[in-house]
C-alpha positions in Angstrom: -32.6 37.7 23.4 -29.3 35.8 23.4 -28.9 33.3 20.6 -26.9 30.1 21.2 -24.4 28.7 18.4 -25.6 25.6 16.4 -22.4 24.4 16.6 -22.8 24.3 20.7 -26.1 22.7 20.8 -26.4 19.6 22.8 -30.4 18.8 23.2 -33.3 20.0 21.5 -36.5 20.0 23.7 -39.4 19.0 21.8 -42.7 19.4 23.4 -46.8 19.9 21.8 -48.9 22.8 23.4 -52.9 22.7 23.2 -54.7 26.1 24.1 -58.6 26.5 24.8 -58.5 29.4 23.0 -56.7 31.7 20.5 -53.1 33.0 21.1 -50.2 34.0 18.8 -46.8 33.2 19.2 -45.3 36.0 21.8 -48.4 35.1 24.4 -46.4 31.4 24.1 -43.0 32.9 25.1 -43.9 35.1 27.4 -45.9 32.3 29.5 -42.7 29.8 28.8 -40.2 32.6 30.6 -42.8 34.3 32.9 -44.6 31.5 34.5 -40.6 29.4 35.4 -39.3 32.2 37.1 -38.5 32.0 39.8 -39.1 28.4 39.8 -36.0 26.7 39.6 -33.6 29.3 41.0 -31.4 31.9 40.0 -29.1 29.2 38.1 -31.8 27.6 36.3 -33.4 30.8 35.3 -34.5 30.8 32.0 -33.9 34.8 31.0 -30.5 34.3 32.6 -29.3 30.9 30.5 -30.4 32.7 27.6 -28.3 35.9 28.0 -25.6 33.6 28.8 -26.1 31.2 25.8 -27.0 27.8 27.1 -30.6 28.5 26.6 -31.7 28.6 22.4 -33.8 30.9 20.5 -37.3 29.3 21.3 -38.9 28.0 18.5 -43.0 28.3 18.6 -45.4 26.9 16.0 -49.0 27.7 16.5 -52.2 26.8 14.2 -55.6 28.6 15.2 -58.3 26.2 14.1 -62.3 26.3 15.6 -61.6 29.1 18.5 -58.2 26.6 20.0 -54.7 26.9 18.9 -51.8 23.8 19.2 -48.7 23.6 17.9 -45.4 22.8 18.7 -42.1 24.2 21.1 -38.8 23.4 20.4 -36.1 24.5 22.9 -32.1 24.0 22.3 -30.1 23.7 24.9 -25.9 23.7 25.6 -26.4 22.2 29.2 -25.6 18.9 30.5 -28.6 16.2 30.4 -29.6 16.4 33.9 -30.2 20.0 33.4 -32.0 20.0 30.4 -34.5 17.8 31.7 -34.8 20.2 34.4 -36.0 22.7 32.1 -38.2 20.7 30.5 -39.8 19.2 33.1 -40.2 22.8 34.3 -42.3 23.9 31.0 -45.4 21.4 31.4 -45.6 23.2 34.4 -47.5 26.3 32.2 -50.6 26.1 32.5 -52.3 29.5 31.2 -51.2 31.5 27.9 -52.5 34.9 27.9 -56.7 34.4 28.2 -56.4 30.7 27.7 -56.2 27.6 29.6 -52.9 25.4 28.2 -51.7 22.1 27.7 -47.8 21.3 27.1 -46.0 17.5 27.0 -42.7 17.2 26.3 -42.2 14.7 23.5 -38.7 13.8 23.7 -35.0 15.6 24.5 -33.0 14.9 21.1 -29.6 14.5 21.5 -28.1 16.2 18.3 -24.8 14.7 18.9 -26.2 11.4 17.4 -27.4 13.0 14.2 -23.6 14.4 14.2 -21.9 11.1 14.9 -23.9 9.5 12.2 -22.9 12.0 9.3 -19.5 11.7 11.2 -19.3 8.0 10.4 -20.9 8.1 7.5 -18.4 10.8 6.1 -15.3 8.9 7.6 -16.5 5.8 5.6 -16.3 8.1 2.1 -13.0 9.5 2.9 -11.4 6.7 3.9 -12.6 4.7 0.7 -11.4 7.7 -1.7 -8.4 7.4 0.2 -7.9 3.8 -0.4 -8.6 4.0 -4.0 -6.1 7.1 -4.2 -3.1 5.7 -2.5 -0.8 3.0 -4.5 -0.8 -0.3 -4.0 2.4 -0.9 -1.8 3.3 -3.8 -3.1 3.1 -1.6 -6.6 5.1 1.3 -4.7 7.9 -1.1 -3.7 8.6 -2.8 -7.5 8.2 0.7 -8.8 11.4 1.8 -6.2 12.9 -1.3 -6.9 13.2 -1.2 -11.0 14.4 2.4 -10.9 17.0 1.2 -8.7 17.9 -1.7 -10.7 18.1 -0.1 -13.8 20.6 2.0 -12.5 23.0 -1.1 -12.4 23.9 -1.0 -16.1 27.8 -1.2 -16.0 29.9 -0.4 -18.9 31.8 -3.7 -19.0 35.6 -4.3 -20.4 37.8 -1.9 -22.8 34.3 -2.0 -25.0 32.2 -0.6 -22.5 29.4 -3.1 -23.3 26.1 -2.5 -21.0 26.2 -5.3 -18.7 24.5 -6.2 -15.2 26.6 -6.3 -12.1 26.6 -9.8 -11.9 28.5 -10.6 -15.1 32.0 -11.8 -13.5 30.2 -13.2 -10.4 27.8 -15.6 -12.0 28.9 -18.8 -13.9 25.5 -18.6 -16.1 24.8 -15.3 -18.5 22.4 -14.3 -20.9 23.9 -12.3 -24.1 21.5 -10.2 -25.6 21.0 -7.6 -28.3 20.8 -4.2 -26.9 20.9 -1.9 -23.6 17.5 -1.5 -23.5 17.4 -5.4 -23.3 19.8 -5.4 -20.4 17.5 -3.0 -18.8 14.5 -4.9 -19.1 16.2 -8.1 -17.4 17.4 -5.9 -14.5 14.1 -4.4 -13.9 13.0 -8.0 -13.3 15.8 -9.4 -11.1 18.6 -10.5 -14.0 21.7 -9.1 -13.2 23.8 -11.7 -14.9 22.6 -10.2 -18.9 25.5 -8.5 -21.6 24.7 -6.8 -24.5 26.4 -7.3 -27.9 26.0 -3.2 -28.0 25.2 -3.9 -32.0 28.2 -5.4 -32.6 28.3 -9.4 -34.2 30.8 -10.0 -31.8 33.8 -8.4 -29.9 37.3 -9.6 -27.8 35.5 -8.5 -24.6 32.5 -10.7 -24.9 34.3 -13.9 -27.0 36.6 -14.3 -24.2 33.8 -13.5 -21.8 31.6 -16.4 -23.5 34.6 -19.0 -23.6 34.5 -18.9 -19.4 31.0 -18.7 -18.7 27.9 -20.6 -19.7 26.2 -18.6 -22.4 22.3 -18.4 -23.2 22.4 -16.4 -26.4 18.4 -14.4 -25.7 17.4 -12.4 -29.0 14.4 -10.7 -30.8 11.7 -13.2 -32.3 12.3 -11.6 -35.6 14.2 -12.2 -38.2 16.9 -10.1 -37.1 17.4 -12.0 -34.2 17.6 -15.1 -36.8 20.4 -13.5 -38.6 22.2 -12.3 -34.9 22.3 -15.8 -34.3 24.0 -17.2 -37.4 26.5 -14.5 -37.7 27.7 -15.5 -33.8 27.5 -18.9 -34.5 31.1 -18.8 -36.1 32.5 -16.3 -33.7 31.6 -17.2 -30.4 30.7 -20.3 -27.5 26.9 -20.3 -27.1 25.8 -22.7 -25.0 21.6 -22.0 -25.1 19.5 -20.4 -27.7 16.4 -18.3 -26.6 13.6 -16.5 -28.9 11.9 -14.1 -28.1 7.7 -14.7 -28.9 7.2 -14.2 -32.5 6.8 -10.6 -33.3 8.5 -9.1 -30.0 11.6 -7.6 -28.9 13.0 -8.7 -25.6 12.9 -5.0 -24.2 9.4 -5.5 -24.6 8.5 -8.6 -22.6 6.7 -8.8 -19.3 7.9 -11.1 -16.4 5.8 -13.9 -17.1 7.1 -13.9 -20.8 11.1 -13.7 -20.2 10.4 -16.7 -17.7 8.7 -18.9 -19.8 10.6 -18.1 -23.1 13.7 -19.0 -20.5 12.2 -22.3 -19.5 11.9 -23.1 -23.1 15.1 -22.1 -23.9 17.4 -24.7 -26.7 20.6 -26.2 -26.2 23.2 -25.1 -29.2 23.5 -28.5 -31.0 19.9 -29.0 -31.0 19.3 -25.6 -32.2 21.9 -25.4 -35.3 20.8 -29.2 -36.5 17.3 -27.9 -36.5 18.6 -24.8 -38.3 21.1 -26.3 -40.0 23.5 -23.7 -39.1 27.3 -24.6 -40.0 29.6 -23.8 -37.0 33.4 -23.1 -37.2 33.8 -22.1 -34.0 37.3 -21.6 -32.1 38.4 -24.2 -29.2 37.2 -23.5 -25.7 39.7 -22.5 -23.0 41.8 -25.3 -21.2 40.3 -23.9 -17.8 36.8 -24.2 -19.1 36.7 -27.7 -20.8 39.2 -28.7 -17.4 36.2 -28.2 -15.1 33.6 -28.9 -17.2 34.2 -32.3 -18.8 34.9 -35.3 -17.5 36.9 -36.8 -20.7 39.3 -33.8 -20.4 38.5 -32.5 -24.2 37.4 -29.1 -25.7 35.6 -30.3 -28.7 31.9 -29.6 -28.7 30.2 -32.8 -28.7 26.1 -34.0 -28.5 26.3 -34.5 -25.0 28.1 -31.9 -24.0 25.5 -30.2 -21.9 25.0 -33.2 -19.2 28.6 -33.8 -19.1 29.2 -30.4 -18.1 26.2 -30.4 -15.6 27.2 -33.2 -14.0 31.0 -32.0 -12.9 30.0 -28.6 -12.4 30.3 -27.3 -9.0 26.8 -26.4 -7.5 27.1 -22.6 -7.2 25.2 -20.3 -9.0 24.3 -16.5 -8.9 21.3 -15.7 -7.1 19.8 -14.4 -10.7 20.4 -16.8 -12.0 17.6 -19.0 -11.9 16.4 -19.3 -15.2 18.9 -22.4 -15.5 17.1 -24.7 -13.3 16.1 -26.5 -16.5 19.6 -27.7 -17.0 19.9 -31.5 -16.4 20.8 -32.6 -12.8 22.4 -35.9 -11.9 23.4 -35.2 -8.0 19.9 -36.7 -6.9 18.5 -39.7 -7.9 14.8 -39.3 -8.9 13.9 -43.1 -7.6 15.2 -41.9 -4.0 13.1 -39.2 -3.9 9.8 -40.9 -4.8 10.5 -43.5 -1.9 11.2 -40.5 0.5 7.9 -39.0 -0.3 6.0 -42.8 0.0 8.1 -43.3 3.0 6.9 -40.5 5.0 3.9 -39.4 3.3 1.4 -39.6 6.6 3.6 -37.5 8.5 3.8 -35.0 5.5 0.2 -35.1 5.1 -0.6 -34.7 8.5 1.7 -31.2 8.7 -0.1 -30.5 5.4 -3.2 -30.4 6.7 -2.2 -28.4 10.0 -1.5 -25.6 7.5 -4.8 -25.8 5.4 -6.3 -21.9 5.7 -3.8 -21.1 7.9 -1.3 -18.7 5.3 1.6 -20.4 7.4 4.6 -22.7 6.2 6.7 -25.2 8.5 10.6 -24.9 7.8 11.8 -28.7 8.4 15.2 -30.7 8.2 16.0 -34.2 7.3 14.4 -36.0 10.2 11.4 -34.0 9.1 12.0 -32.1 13.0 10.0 -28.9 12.7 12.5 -25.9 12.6 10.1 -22.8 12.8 6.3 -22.2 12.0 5.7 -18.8 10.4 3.3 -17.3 8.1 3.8 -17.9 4.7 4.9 -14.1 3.9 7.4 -14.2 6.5 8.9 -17.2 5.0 11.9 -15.4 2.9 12.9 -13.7 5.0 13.2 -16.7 7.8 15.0 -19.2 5.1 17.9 -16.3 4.7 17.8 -16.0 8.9 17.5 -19.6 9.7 21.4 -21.2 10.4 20.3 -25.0 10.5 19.7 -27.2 7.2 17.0 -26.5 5.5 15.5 -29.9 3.8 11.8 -29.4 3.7 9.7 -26.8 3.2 5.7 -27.2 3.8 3.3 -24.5 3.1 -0.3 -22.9 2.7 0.7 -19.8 0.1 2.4 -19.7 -3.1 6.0 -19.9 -4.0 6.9 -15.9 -5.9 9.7 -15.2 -7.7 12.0 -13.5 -4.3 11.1 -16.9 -1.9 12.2 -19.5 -4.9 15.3 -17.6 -5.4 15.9 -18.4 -1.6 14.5 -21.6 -1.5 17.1 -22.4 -4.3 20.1 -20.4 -2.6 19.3 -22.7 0.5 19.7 -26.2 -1.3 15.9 -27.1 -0.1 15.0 -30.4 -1.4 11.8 -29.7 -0.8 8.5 -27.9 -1.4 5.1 -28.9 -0.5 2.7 -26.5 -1.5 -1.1 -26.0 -1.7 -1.5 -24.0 -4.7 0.0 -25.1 -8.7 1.0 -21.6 -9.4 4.5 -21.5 -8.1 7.6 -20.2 -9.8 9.8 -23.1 -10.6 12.8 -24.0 -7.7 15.5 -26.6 -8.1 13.8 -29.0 -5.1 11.2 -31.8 -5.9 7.8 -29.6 -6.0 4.6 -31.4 -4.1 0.7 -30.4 -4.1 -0.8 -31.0 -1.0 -3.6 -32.7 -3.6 -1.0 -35.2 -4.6 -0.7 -36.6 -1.1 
């Protein structure tokens, strides 16, 4: 007899037989082909959709019990469904086996393809979760790309090839540090502005470099970043002292640590009273103390800080926002507390528009609604967008990238729901303070 492939069935015919009397298995088979033929036609023929494969190997189990037998037939089919029940409405047709009176119901027709679909699904459902736990997390895959590519930025700057980022004649802030490996670590993280003293106290290169620039001197919180700062304290123009956490070098330092040691970061005077460190510095440049102070003079004086804040032109580099810390006078505080009282309904009303939405409305100065996107497409809008940008309300968080742009964009500024922002230049709002 033909056998059909597993792989081809469709149906399985399941039906119970009942004899009066005693019959094995081939009396079954024999009845099941000999009594349908003829029945159903030559294309329905049983003998003939077995040689050809659509018909199963017939499956008979029989138990002899008192003088009767019963049992079970299962048929397996490749045929469509109309078909099949053909056949098996054609079986409890039989009515004799061999000597003996029979009995046969079809039970059911089983569709295998369900079993199939199930372990399908099933199986899909495992592969697709040891996928996901396989493949990188993108946002992981892109910071990955990104650090390799910044740390191939490290330029050997002036006739002492000193590593330095590519932003060092561009930006009017930079960070002087110890080593290259120090240089690399700011990269990696979006500093660009950072020069490294290359283990050198002090060279022409970086002392002329320091007199035109405003310097934040970043070193190792142990003592021999202690003893890099007193030896520079006689040979060059810092304007900022920051430390490293106790214990750590600055190549070591994660994100969240350079930021905050940043934020903290010392102004010069302050610093050397504290420390009482003894300066002999030499004079600043005439261009430098020209744009920088107001009384015209290059001597360093307490107040030199605010009075160079407060005639500096507002330009900065874009990595260059570890300085927001540095005192501002351009906007008066007062004015922006009675802006915020002023139009507080309005803001709270477009606050809570946003509220488990993921979405952020760009506005300007009449508080006129500019664009509406979601909070992730929000960088990238700011650095599209032509108009002024004075407002910025949102359902999300504010990341290191979008407070870079919010700062780049002059936005005055930022109502957020969440308190774990990255710090931007603007007047910062919680929707819970409205």
């Amino acid at each position: 007899m033909g056998k059909i492939s597993p792989v081809s069935i469709k149906y399985n015919i399941s039906a119970n037989i009942s004899l009066t009397g005693v019959a094995d298995r081939p009396d079954v088979i024999g009845a099941v082909f000999g009594q349908t033929e003829g029945l159903l036609g030559s294309e329905l023929e049983l003998r003939e959709l077995q040689k050809t494969g659509k018909i199963g190997r017939i499956e008979v189990n029989l138990r002899n019990q008192g003088g009767k037998s019963d049992g079970t037939i299962v048929i397996p089919s490749s045929m469509g469904k109309s078909e099949t029940a053909i056949i098996a409405a054609a079986i409890e047709t039989i009515d004799r086996v061999g000597p003996c009176n029979a009995r046969i119901k079809v039970n059911e027709i089983q569709d295998v393809r369900v079993s199939k679909r199930d372990f399908i699904l099933k199986r899909a459902e495992e592969l697709l979760r040891e996928l996901v736990q396989t493949l990188p997390d993108s946002t992981e895959f892109t910071n990955k790309v990104t650090q390799t590519v910044r740390t191939m930025e490290v330029n050997d700057y002036g006739k002492d090839k000193l590593p330095a980022g590519p932003m060092i004649d561009g930006s009017d802030d930079i960070i002087v540090v110890e080593g290259r490996a120090d240089v690399i670590t700011l990269l990696k993280y979006g500093m660009r502005n950072a020069i490294s003293l290359n283990g050198k106290d002090s060279t022409g290169t970086l002392t002329n470099l320091m007199r035109q620039k405003v310097v934040t001197l970043f070193v190792d919180g142990d003592r021999g970043g202690d003893l890099v700062i007193k030896k520079l304290a006689g040979m060059a123009d810092i304007d900022f002292v920051v430390k490293a956490p106790d214990g750590k070098e600055v190549e070591e330092l994660t994100l969240k640590e350079i930021q905050k040691a940043l934020r903290g970061k010392q102004g010069w005077d302050d610093y050397a009273n504290e420390h009482d460190i003894s300066e002999s510095k030499p004079t600043r440049s005439t261009s430098r103390s020209t744009s920088r102070s107001t009384s015209g003079t290059s001597t360093r004086t307490t107040g030199r800080a605010t009075s160079r804040t407060s005639t500096r032109a507002p330009t900065r580099s874009t990595s260059s926002r570890y300085s927001r810390d540095r005192p501002q006078t351009s906007r008066s505080r007062t004015s922006e507390d009675t802006f915020v009282e002023k139009h507080k309904d309005a803001i709270k009303g477009l606050a809570d528009d946003l509220i488990g939405t993921r979405g952020a409305y760009v506005l300007d100065d009449g508080l006129n609604i500019l664009g509406k996107v979601p909070v992730k497409e929000l960088d990238e809008t700011l650095n599209d967008i032509s108009e002024n940008v004075f407002a910025i309300i949102m359902d999300g968080t504010v990341n290191s990238a979008l407070a870079e742009t919010i700062d780049k964009k002059r936005v005055k500024y930022v109502i957020t729901k969440s308190d774990k922002n990255e710090s931007v230049r603007g007047k910062v709002i919680l929707f819970k303070e409205l």
